[in-house]
Backbone as JSON Lines, residues from 0, in Angstrom:
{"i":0,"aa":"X","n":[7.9,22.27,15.04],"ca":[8.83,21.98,13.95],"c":[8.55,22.93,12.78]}
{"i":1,"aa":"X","n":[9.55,23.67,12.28],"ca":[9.29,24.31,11.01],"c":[8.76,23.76,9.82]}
{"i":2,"aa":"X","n":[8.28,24.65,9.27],"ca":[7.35,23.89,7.85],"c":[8.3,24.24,6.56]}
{"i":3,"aa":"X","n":[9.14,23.85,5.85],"ca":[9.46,24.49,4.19],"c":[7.94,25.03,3.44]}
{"i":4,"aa":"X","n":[7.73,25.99,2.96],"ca":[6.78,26.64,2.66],"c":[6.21,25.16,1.13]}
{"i":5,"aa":"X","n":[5.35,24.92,1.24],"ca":[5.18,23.66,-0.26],"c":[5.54,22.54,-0.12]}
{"i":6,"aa":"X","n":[5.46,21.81,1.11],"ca":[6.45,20.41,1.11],"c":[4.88,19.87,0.34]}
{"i":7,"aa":"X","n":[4.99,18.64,-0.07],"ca":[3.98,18.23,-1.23],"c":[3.84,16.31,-0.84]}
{"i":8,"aa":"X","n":[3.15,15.96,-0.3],"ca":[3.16,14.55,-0.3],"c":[2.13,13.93,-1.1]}
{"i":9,"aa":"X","n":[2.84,12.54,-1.95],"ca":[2.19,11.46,-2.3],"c":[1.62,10.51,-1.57]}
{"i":10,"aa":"X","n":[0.41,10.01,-1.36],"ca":[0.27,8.45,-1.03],"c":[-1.07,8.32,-1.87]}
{"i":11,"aa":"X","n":[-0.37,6.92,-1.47],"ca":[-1.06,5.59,-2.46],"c":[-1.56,4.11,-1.7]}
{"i":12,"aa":"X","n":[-1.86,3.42,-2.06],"ca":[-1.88,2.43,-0.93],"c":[-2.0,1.09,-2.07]}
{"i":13,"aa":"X","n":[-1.73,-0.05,-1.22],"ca":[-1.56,-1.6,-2.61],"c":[-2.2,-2.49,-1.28]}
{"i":14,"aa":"X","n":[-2.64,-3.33,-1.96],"ca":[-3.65,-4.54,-1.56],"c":[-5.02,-4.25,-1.39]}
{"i":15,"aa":"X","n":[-5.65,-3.78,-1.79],"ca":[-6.76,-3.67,-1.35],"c":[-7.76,-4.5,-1.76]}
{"i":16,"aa":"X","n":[-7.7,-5.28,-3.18],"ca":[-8.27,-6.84,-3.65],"c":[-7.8,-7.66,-3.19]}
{"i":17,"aa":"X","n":[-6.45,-7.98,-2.49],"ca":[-6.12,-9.37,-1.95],"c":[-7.17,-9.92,-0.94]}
{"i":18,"aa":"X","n":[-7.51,-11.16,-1.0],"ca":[-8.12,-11.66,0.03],"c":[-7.34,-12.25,1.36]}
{"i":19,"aa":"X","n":[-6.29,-12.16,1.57],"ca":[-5.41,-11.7,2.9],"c":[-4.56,-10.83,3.22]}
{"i":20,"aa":"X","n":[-3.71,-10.87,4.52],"ca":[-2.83,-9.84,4.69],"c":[-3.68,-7.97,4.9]}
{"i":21,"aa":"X","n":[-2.62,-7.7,5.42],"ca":[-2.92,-5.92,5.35],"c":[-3.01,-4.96,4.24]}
{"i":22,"aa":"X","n":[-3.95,-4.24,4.46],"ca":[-3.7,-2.83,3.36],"c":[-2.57,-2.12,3.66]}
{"i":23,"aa":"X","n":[-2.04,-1.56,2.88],"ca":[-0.74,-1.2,3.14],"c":[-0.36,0.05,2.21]}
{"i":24,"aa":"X","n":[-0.39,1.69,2.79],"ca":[0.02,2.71,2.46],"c":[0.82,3.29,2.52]}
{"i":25,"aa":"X","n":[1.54,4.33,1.84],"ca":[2.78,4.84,1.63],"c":[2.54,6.41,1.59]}
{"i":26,"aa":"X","n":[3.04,7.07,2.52],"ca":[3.17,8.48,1.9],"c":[4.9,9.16,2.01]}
{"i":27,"aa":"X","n":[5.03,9.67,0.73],"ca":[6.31,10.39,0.25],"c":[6.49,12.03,0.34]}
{"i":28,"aa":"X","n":[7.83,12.24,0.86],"ca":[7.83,13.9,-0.03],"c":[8.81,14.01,-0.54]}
{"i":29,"aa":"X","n":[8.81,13.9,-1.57],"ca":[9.94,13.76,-2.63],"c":[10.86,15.27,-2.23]}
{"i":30,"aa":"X","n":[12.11,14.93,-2.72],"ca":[13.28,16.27,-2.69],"c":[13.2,16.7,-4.32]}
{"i":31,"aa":"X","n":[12.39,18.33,-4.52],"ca":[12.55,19.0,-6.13],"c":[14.12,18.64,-6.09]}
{"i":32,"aa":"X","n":[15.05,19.22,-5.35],"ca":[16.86,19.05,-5.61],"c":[17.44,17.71,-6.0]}
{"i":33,"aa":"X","n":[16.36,16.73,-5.89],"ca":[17.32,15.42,-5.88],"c":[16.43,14.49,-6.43]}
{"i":34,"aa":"X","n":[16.16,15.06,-7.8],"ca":[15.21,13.9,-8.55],"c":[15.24,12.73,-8.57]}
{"i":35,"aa":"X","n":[14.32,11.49,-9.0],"ca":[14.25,10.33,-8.91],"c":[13.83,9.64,-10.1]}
{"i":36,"aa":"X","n":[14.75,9.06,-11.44],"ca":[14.41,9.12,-13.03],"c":[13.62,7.56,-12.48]}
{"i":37,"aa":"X","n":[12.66,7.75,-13.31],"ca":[11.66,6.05,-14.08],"c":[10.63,5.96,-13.15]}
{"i":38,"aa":"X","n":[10.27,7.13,-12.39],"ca":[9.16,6.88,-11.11],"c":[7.94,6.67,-11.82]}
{"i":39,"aa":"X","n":[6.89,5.85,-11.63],"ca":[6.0,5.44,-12.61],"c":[4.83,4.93,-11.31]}
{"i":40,"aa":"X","n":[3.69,4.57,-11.99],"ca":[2.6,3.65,-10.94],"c":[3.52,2.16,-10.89]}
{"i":41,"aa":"X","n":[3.55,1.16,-9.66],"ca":[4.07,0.31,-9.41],"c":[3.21,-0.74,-10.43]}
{"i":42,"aa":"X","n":[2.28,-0.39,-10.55],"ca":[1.6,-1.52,-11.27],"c":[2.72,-1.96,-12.91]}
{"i":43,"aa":"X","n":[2.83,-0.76,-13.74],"ca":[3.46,-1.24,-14.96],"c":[5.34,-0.94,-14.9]}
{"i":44,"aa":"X","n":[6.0,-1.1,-13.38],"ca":[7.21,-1.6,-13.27],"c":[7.03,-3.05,-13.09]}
{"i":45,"aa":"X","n":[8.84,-3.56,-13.27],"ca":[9.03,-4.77,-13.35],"c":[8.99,-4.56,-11.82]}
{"i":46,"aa":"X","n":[8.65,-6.31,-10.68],"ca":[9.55,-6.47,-9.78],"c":[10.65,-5.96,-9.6]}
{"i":47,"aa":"X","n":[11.86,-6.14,-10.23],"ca":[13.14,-6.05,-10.36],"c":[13.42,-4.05,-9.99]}
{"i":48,"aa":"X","n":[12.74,-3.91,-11.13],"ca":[12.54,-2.0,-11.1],"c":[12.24,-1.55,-9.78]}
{"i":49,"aa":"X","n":[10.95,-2.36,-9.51],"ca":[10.16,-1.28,-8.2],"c":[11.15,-1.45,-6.86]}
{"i":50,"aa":"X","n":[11.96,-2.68,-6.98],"ca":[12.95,-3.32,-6.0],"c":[14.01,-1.91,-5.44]}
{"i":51,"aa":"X","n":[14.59,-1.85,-6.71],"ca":[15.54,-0.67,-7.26],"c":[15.34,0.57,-6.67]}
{"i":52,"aa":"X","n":[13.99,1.29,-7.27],"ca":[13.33,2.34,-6.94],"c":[13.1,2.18,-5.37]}
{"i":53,"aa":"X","n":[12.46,1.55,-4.91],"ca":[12.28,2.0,-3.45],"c":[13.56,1.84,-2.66]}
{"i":54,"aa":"X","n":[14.67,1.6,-3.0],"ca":[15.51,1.52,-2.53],"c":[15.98,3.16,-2.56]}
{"i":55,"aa":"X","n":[16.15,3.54,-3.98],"ca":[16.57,4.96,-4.24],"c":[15.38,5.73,-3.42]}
{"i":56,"aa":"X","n":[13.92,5.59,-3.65],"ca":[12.87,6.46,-2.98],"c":[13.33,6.09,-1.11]}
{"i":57,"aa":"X","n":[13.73,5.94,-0.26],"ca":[13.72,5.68,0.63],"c":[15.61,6.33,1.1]}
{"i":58,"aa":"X","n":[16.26,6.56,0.07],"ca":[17.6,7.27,0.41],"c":[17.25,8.12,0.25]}
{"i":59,"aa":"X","n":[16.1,8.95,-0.79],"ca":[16.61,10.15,-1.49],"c":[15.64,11.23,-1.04]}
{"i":60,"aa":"X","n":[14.16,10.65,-0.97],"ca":[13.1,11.2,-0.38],"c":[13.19,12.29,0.9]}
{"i":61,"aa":"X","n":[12.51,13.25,0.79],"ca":[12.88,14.24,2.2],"c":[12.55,13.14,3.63]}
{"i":62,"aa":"X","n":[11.49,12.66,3.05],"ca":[11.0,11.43,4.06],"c":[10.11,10.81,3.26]}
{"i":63,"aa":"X","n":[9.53,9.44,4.24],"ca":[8.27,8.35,3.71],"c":[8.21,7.92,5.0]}
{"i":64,"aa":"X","n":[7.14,7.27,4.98],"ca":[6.32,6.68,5.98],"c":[5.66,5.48,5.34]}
{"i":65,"aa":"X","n":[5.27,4.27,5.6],"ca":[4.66,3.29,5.12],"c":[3.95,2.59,6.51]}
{"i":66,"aa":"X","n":[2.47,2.2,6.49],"ca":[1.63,2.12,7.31],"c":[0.68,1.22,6.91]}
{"i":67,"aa":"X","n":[0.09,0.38,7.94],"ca":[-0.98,-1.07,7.49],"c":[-2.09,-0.46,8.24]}
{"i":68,"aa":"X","n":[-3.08,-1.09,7.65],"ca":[-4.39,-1.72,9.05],"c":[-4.19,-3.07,8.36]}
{"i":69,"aa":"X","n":[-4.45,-3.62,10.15],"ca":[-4.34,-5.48,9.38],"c":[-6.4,-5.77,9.1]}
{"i":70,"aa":"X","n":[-5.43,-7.38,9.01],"ca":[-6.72,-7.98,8.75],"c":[-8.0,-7.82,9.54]}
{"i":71,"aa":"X","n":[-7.26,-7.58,10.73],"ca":[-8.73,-7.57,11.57],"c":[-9.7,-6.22,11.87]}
{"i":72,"aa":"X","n":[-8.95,-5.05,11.69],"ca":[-9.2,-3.43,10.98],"c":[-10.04,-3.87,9.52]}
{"i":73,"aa":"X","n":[-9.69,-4.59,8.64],"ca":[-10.26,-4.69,7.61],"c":[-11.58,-5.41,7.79]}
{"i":74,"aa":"X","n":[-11.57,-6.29,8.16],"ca":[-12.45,-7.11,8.79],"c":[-13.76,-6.48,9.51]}
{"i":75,"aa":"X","n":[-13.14,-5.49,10.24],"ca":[-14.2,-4.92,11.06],"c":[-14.52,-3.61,10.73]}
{"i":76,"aa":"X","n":[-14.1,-2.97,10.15],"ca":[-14.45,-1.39,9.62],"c":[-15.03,-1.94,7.97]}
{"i":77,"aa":"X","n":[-13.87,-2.53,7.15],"ca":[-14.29,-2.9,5.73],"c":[-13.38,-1.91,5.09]}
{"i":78,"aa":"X","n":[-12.81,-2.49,3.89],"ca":[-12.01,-2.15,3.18],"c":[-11.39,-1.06,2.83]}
{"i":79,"aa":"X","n":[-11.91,-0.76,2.71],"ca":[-11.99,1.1,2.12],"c":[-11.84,1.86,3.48]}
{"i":80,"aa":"X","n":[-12.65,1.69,4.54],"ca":[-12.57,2.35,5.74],"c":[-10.89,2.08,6.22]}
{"i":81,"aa":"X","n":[-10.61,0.87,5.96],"ca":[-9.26,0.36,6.82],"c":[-8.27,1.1,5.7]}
{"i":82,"aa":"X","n":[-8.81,1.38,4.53],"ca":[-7.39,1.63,3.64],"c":[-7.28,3.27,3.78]}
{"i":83,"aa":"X","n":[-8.42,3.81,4.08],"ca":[-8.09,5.5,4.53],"c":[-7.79,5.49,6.08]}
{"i":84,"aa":"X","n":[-7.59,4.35,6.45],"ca":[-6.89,4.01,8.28],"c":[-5.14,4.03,7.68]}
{"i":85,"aa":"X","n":[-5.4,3.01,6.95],"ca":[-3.82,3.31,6.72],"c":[-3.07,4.88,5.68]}
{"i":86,"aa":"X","n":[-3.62,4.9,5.45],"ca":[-3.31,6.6,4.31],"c":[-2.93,7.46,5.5]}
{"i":87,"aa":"X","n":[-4.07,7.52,6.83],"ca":[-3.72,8.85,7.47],"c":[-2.7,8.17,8.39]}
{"i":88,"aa":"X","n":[-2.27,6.52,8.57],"ca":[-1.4,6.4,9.36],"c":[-0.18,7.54,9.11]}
{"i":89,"aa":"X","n":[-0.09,6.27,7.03],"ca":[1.35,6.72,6.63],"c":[1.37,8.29,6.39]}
{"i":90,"aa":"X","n":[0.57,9.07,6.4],"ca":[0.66,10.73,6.54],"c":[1.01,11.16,8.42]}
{"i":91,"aa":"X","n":[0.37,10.61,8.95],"ca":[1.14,11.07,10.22],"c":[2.63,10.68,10.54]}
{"i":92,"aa":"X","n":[3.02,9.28,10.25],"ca":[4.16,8.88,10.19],"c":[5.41,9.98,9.65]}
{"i":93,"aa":"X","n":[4.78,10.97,8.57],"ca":[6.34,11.43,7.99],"c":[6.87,12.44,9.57]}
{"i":94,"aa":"X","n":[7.93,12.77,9.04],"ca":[8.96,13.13,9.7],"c":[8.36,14.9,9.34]}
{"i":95,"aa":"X","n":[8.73,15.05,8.56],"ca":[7.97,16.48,8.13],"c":[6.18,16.87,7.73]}
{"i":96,"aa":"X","n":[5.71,18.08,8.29],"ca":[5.05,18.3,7.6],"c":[4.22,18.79,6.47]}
{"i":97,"aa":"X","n":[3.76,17.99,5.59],"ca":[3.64,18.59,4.47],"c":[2.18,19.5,4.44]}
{"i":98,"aa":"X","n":[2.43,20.92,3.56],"ca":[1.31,21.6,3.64],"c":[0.06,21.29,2.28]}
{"i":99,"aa":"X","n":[0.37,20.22,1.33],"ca":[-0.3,19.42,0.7],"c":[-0.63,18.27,0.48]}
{"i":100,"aa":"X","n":[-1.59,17.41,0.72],"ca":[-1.43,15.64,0.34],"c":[-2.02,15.34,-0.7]}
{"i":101,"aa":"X","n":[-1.24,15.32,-2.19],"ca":[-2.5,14.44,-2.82],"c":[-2.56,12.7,-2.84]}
{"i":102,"aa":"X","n":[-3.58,12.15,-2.94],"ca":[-3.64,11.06,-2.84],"c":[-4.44,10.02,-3.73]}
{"i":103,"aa":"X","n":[-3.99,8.76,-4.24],"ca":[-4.58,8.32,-5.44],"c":[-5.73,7.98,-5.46]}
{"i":104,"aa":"X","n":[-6.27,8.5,-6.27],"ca":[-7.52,7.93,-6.18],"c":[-8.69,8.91,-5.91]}
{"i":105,"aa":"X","n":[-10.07,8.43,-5.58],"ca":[-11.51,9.52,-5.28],"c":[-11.49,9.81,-3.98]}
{"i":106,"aa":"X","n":[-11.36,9.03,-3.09],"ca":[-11.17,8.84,-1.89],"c":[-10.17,9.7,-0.94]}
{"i":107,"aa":"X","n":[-10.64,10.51,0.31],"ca":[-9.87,10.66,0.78],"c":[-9.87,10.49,2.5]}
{"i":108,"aa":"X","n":[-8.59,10.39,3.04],"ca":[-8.5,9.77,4.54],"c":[-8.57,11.17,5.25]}
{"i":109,"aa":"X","n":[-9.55,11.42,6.43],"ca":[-9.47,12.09,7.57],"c":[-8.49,12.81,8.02]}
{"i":110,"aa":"X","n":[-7.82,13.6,7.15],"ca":[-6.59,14.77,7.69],"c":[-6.72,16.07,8.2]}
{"i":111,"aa":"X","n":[-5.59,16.34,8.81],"ca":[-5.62,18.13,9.03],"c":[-4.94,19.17,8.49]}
{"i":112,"aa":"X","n":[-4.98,18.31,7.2],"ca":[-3.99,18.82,6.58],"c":[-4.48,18.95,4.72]}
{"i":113,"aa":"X","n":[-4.14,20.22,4.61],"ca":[-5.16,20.37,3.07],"c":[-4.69,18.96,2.4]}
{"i":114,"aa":"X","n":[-5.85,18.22,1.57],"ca":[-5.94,17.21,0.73],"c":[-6.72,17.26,-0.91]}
{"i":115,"aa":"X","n":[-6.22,16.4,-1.68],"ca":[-6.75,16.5,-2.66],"c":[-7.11,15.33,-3.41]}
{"i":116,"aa":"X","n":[-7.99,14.64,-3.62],"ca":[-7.66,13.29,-4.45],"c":[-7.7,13.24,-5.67]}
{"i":117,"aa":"X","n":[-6.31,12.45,-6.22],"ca":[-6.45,12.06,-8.01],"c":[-6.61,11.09,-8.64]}
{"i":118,"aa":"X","n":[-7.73,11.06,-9.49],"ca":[-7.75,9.77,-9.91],"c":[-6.47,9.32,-10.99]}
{"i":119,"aa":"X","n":[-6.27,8.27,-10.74],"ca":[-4.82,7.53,-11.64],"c":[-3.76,8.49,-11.66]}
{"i":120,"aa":"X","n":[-3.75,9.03,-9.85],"ca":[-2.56,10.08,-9.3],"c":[-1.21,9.41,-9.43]}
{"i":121,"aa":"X","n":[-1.51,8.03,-9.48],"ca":[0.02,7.21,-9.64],"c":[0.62,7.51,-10.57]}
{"i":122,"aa":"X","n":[-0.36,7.6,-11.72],"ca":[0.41,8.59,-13.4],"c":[0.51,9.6,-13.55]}
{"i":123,"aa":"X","n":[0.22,10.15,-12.46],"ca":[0.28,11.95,-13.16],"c":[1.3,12.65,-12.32]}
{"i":124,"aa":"X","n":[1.6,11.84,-10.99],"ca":[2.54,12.71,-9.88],"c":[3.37,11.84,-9.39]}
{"i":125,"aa":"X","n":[4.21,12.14,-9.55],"ca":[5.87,11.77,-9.07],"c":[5.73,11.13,-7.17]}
{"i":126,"aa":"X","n":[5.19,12.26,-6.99],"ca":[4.77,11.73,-5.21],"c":[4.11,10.38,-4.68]}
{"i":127,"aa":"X","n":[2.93,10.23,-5.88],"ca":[1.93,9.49,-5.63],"c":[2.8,8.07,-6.43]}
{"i":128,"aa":"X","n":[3.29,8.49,-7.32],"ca":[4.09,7.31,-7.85],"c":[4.97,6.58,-7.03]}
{"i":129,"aa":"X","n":[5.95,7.3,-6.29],"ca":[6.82,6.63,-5.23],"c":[6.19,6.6,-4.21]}
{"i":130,"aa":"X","n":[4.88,6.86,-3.42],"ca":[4.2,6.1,-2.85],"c":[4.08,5.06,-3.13]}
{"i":131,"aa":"X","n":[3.25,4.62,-4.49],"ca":[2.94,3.16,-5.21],"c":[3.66,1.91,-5.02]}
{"i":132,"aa":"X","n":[4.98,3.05,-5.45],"ca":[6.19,1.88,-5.39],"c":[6.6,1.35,-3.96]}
{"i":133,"aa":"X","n":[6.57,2.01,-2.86],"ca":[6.84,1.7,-1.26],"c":[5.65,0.63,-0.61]}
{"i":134,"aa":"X","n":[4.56,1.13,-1.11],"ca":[3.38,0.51,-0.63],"c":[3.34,-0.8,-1.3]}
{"i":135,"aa":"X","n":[3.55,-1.19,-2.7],"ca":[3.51,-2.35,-3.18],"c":[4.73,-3.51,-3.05]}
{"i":136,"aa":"X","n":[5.74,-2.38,-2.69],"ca":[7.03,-3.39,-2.28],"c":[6.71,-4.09,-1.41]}
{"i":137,"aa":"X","n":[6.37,-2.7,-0.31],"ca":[6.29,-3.46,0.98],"c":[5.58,-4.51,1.55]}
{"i":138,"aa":"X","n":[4.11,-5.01,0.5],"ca":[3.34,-5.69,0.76],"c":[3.82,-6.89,0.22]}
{"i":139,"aa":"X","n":[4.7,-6.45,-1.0],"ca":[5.13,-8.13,-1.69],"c":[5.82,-9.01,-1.09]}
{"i":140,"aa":"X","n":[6.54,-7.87,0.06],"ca":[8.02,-8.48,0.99],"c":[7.06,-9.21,2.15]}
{"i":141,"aa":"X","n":[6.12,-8.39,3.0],"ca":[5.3,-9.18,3.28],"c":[4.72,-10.31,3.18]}
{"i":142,"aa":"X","n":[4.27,-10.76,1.73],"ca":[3.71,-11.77,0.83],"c":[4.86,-12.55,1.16]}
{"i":143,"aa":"X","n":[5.63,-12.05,0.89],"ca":[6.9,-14.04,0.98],"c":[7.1,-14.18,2.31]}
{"i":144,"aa":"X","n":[6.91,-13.59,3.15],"ca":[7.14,-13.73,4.68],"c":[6.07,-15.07,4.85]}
{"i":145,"aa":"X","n":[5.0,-14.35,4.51],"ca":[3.79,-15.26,5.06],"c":[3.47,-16.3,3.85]}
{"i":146,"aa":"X","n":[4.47,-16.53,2.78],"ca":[4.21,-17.57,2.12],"c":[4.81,-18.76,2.89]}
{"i":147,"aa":"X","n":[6.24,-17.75,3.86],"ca":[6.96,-19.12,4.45],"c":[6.23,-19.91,5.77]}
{"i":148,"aa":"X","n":[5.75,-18.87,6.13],"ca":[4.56,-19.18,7.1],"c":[3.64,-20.11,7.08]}
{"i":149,"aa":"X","n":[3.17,-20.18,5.5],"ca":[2.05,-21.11,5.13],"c":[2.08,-21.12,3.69]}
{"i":150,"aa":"X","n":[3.02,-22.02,3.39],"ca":[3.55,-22.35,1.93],"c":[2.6,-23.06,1.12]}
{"i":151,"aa":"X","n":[1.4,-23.57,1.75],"ca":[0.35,-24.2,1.18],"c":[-0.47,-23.3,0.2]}
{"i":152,"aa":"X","n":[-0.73,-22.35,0.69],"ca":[-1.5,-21.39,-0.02],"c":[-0.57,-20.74,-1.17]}
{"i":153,"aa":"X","n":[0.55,-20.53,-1.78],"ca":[1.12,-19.69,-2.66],"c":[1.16,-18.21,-2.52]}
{"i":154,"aa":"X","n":[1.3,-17.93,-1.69],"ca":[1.23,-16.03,-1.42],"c":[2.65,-15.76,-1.83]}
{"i":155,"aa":"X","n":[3.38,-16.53,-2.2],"ca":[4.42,-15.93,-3.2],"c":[4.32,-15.97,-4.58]}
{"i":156,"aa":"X","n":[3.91,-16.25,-4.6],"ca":[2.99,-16.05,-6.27],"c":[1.64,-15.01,-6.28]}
{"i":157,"aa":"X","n":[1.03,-15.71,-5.81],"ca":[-0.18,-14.69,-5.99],"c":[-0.53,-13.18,-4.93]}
{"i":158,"aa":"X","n":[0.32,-13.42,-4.4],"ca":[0.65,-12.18,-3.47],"c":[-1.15,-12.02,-2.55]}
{"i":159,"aa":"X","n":[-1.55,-13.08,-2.43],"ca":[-2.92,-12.86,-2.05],"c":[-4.17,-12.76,-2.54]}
{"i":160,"aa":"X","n":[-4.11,-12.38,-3.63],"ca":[-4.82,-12.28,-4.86],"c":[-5.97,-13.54,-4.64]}
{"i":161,"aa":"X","n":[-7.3,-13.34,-5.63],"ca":[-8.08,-14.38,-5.83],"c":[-7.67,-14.64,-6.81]}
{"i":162,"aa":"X","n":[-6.78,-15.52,-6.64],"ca":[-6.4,-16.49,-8.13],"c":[-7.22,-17.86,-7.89]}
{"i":163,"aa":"X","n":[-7.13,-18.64,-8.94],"ca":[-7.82,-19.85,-9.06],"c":[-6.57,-20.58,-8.41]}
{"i":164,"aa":"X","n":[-5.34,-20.59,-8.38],"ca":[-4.73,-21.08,-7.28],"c":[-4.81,-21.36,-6.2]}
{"i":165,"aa":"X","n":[-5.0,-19.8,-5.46],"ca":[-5.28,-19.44,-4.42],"c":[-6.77,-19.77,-3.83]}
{"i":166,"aa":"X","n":[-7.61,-19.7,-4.71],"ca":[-9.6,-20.4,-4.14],"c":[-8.98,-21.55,-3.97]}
{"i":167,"aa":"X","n":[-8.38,-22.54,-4.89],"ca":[-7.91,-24.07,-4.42],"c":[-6.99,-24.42,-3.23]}
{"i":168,"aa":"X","n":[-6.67,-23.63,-2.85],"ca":[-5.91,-23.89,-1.72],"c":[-6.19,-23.59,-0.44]}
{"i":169,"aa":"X","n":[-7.86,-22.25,-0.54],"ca":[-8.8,-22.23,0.54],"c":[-9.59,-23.37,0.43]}
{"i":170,"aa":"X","n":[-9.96,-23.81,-0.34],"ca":[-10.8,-25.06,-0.25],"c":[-10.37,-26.25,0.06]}
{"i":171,"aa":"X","n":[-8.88,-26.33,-0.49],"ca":[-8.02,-27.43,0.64],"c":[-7.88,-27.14,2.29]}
{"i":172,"aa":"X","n":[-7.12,-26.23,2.37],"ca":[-6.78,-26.18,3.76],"c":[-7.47,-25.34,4.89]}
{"i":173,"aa":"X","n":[-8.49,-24.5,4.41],"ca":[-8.96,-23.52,5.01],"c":[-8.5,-22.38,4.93]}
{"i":174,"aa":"X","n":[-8.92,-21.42,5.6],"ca":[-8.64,-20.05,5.88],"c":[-7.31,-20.23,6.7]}
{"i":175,"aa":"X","n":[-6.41,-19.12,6.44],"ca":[-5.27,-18.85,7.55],"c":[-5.75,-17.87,8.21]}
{"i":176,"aa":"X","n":[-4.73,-17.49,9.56],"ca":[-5.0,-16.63,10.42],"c":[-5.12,-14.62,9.61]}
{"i":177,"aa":"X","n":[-4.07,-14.84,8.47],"ca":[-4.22,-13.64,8.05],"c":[-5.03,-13.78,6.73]}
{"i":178,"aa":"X","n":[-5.77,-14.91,6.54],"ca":[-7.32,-13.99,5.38],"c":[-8.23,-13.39,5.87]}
{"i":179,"aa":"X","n":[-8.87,-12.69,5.08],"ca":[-9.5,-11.86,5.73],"c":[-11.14,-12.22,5.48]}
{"i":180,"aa":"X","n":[-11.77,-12.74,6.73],"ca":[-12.64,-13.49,7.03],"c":[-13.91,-12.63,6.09]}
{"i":181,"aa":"X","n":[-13.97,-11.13,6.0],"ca":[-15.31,-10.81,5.51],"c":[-15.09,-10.45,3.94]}
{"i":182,"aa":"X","n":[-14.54,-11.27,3.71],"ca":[-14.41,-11.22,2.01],"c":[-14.9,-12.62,1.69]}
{"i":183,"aa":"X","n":[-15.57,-12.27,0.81],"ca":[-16.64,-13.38,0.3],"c":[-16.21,-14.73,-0.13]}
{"i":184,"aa":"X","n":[-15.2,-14.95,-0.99],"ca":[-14.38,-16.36,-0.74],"c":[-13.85,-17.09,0.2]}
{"i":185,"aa":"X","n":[-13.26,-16.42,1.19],"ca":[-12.7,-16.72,2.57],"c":[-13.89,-17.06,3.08]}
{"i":186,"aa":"X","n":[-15.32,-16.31,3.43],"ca":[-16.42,-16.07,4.06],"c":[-17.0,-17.74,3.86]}
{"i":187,"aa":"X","n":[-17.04,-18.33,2.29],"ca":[-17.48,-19.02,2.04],"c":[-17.03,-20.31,2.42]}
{"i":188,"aa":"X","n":[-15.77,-20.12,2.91],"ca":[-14.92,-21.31,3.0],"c":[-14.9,-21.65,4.7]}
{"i":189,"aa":"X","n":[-15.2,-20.09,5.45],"ca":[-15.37,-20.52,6.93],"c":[-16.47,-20.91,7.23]}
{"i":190,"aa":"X","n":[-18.04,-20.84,5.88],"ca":[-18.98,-20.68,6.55],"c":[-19.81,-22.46,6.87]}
């Protein structure tokens, strides 16, 4: 497949404090011809915004890719290992290849492909930003799936999170099939 000389990809990845569910990464290559206005880190958009945006990032983008390791990858490698599992998923996933990746953060995933990591890359690059936004959608859409699944726990609210909600509702009902057993609250509650 031909290369455009500079294709440039973002990724980012969201969940990586939740105490269930998958890590979940995003890599982008934005189109220079077909800008994308209000691209920001997903963290300081509204819901409503990031909704919007990945809608536009996913028409407009040369391509994206969005990629998990589940719980049980997390579980058994550990966090960080499973979240540069998912980075080089969603980088193999694109459709094109890009001859740069930067990616948020210190960290970087096992590529063959020149890499660079930035810290608080979600603010400084357009790429890494609409990563943010794909990766955190996608996990939230997730989150209500498996709230309906197991409405006891609130994962539509807390999206997984250790909230004081969420510890009360491991200590009621137990662990579900998707917490993730080697995280220390969950840990405590199976043990």
């Amino acid at each position: 497949m031909w290369d455009k000389p500079g294709l440039l990809a973002g990724v980012d990845e969201a969940g990586r404090g939740p105490l269930a569910g998958p890590v979940v990464a995003a890599a982008v290559i934005l189109d220079d011809q077909n800008p994308i206005k209000g691209l920001a880190d997903s963290k300081v958009l509204s819901p409503r915004r990031r909704a919007q945006l990945y809608e536009e990032i996913r028409a407009r983008a040369l391509c994206c890719s969005v990629a998990e390791a589940s719980v049980e990858e997390i579980d058994s490698l550990n966090i960080l290992q499973a979240t540069l599992l998912a980075m080089r998923r969603a980088v193999q996933g694109l459709r094109l290849k890009p001859t740069l990746v930067l990616v948020d953060g210190n960290r970087l995933p096992v590529l063959d492909i020149r890499a660079q990591a930035i810290v608080k890359g979600d603010s400084k690059v357009a790429a890494i930003a609409a990563a943010s936004i794909l990766a955190k959608v996608h996990r939230d859409r997730w989150c209500l799936e498996l709230d309906t699944a197991f409405p006891q726990y609130g994962f539509a609210s807390h999206k997984g999170y250790g909230t004081a909600e969420h510890l009360q509702a491991l200590q009621e009902h137990g662990a579900c099939p998707q917490h993730r057993k080697s995280f220390a609250p969950v840990a405590r509650v199976l043990a």
